[in-house]
C-alpha positions in Angstrom: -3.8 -29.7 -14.9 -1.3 -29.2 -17.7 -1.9 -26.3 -19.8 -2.9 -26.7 -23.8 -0.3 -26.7 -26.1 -1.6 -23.5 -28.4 -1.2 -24.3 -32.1 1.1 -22.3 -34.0 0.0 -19.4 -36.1 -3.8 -19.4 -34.3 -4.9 -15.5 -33.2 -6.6 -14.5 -30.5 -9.2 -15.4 -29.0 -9.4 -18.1 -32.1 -9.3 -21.9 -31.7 -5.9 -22.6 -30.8 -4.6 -19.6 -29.4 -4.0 -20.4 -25.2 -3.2 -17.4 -23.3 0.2 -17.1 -21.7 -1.1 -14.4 -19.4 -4.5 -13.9 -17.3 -4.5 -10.2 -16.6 -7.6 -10.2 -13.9 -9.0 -7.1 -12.0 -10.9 -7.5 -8.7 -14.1 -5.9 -8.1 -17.1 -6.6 -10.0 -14.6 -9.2 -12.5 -13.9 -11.4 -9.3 -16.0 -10.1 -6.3 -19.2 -8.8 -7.0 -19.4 -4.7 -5.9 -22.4 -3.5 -3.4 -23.1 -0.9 -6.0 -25.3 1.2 -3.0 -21.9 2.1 -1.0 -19.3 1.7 -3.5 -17.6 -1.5 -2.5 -16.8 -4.7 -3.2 -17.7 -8.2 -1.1 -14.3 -9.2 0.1 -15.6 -13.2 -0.9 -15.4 -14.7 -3.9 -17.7 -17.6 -5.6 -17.1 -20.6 -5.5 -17.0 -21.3 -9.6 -14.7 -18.0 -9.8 -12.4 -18.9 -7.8 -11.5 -22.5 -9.0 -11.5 -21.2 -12.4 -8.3 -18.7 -11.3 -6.7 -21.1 -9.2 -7.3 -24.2 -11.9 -5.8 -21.2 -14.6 -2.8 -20.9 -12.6 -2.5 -25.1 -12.1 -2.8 -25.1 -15.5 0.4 -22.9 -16.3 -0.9 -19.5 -16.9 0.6 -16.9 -15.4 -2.0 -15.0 -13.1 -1.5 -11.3 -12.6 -4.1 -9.3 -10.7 -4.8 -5.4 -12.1 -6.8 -3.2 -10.3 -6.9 0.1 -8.7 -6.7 -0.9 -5.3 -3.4 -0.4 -2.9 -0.9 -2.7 -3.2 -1.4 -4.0 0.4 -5.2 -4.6 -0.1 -4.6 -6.6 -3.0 -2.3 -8.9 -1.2 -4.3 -9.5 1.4 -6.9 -10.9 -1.2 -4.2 -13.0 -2.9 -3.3 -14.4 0.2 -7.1 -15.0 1.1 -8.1 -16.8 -1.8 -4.9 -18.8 -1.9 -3.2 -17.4 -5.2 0.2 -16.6 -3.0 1.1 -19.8 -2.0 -0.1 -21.4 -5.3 1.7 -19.3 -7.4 4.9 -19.4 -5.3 4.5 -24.1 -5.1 3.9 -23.8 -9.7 6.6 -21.4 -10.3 8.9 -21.1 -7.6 8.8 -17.7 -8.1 6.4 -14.6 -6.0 2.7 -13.4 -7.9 3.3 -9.9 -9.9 0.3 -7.7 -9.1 -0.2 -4.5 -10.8 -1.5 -2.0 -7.9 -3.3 1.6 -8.0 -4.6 1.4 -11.9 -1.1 0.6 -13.0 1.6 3.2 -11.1 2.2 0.4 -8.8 3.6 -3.2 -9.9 4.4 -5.8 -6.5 5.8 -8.7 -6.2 4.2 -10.7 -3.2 4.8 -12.7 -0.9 6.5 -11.1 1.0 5.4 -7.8 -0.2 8.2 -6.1 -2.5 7.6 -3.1 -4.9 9.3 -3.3 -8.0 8.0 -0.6 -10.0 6.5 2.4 -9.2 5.6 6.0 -11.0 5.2 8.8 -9.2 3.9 12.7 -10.5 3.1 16.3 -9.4 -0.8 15.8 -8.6 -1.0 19.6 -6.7 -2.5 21.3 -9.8 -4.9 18.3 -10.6 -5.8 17.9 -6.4 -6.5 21.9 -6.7 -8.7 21.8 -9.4 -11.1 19.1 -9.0 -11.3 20.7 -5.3 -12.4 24.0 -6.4 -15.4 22.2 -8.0 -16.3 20.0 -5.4 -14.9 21.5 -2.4 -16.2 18.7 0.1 -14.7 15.8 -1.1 -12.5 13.5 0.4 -9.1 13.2 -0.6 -6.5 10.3 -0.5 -2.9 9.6 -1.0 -1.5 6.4 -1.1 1.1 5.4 1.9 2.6 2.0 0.6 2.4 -0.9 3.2 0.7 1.5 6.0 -2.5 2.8 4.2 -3.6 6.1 3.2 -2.9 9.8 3.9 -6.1 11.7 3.9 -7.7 14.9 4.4 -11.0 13.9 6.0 -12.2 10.2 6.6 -13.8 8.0 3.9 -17.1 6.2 4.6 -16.4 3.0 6.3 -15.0 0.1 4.4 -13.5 1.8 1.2 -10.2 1.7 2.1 -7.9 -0.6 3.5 -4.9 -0.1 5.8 -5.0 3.3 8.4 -6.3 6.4 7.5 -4.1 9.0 8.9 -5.6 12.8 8.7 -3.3 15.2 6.6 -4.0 18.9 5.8 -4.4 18.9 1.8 -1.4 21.1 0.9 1.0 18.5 3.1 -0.5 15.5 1.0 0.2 16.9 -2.3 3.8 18.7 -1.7 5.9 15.9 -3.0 5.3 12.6 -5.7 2.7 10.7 -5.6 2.0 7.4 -7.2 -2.3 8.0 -7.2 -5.0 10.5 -5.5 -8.3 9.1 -5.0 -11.2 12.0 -4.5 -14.1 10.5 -3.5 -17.6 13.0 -3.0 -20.5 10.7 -1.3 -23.0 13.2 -2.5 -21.9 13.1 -6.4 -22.9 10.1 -8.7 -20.3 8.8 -10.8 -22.0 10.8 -13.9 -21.2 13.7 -12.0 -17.7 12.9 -11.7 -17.9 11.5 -16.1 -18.6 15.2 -16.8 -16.3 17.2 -14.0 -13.1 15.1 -15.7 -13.7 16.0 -19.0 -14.7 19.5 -18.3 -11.4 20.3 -16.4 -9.3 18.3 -18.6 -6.7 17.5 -15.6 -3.7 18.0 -17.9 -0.9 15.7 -17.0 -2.6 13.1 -15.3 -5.0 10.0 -16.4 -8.5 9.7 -14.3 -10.4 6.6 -13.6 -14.1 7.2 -12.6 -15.1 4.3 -10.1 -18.6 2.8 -9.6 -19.6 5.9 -7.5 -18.5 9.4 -7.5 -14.9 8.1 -7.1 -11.6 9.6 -8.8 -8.2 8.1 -9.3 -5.5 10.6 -10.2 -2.7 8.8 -12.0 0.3 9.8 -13.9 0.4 10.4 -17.8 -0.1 7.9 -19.6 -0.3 5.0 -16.8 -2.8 2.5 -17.0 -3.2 -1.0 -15.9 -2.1 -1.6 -19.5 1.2 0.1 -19.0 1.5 -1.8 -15.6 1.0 -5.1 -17.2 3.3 -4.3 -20.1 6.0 -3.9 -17.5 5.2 -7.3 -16.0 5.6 -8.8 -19.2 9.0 -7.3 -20.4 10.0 -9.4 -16.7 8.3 -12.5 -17.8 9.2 -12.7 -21.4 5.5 -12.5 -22.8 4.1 -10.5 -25.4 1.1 -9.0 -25.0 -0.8 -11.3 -27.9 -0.7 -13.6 -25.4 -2.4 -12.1 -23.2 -6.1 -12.4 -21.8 -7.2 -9.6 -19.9 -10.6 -9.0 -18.1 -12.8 -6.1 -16.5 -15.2 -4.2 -15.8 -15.1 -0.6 -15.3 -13.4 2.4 -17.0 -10.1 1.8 -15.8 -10.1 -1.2 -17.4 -10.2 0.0 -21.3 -6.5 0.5 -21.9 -6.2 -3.2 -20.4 -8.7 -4.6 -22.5 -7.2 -2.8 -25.7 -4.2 -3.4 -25.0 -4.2 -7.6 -24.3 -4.5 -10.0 -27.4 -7.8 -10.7 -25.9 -9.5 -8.3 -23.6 -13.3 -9.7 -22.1 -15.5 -7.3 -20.4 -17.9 -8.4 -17.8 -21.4 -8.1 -18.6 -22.3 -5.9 -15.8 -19.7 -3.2 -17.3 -20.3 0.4 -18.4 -21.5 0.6 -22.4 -18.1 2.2 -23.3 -16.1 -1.0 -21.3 -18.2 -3.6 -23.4 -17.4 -1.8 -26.6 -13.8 -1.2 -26.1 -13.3 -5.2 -25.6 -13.5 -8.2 -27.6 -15.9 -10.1 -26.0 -18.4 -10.0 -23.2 -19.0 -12.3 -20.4 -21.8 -12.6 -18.5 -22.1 -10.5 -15.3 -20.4 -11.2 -12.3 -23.3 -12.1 -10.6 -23.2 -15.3 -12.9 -19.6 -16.0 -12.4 -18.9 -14.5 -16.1 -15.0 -14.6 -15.2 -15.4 -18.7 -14.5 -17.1 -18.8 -17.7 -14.1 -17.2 -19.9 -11.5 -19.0 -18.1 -13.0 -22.0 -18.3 -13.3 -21.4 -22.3 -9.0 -21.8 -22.4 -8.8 -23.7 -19.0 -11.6 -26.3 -18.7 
């Protein structure tokens, strides 16, 4: 499939404008969440995924965003078929932006290229003083995660390996995940904004789940760095999500889609909605610029 030529001048999201860049996140854009424990199915449908493998045929550069671990979201390249695609069109290894944006890989094999690290102590401390149960995890890149008590099965990939909390957060980290199975992610909405967590940006997940990231990092500033490397400006870019830690994405690309499942503040930060994942909205966008 050869991609369209885009005609000159057009804007986007506008007749003529063919994105340059597909800026997709994972779960609940291309796997559809189990909601009740906070996860995502690790298959995708059918429609979805020959609309990102036909996207990439077509000459788009594919770029998965997401808060997961750089390791887990290999794994799902690999699963789907995205690695070796993109390595056969291009020659070169898929860029995935890791852990909302700290983290940007190339893959495969498996190579960080960019990474931002911070002082999450004060943050960790905080958030713990109000919710004094939760679990508490540090990424460990290629191994797993570092963690102070065990997560419910299935939320994260890789090893858990049991840390005392002070040990965890005595040096850089890239992203802290606090996760409190007996919070809703409401409850989590209003902790953030009440303790301000100066220094750091937050991501609330489907459940009461917390990212911890450095200042300022997004996926937005993760994908920016991946297209300084690939000579693309972010006009050309189509992005799309779901949850909260995909505003600055959706902002930030020339054309940023929410899913139709998504949070009332993720729909209104975007340009357009899709329908929900449950009806393969992400085929139905890509298909829009793809066929």
């Amino acid at each position: 499939m050869r991609r369209p030529e885009p005609v000159e001048g057009s804007k986007p999201g506008e007749p003529g404008w063919v994105p340059s860049l597909v800026a997709l996140d994972i779960d609940g854009t291309l796997l559809i969440p189990d909601l009740e424990r906070g996860m995502a199915a690790e298959v995708m449908t059918q429609p979805v995924l020959d609309a990102v493998l036909d996207t990439a045929r077509a000459g788009a550069r594919v770029v998965l965003a997401s808060g997961r671990a750089p390791l887990s979201m290999a794994g799902i390249a690999d699963r789907i078929g995205l690695t070796d695609l993109v390595r056969e069109l291009t020659g070169e290894p898929l860029h995935i932006v890791a852990s909302n944006g700290s983290v940007v890989v190339r893959h495969a094999p498996l190579e960080m290229v960019h990474e931002i690290t911070f002082d999450a102590s004060e943050a960790v401390r905080t958030v713990l003083e109000h919710v004094p149960g939760a679990a508490v995890a540090v990424e460990e890149h290629g191994v797993g995660y570092r963690v102070n008590r065990l997560f419910p099965p299935g939320e994260l990939d890789g090893e858990m390996i049991i840390c005392d909390i002070e040990e965890m957060i005595a040096g850089p980290v890239s992203r802290v995940i606090i996760r409190d199975p007996d919070s809703t992610s409401e409850d989590f909405v209003h902790l953030a904004k009440q303790l301000g967590l100066h220094g750091t940006n937050y991501f609330i997940g489907w459940t009461a789940w917390l990212d911890l990231a450095p200042e300022g990092v997004s996926k937005a500033s993760g994908l920016e760095w991946v297209c300084a490397e690939l000579d693309v400006e972010a006009t050309d870019v189509l992005a799309i999500g779901d949850g909260r830690n995909d505003i600055e994405m959706l902002t930030w690309a020339g054309r940023g889609v929410a899913m139709g499942q998504g949070p009332q503040v993720v729909r209104d930060a975007a340009d357009h909605v899709t329908g929900p994942v449950t009806e393969d909205g992400a085929a139905t966008e890509l298909r829009r610029w793809f066929g």
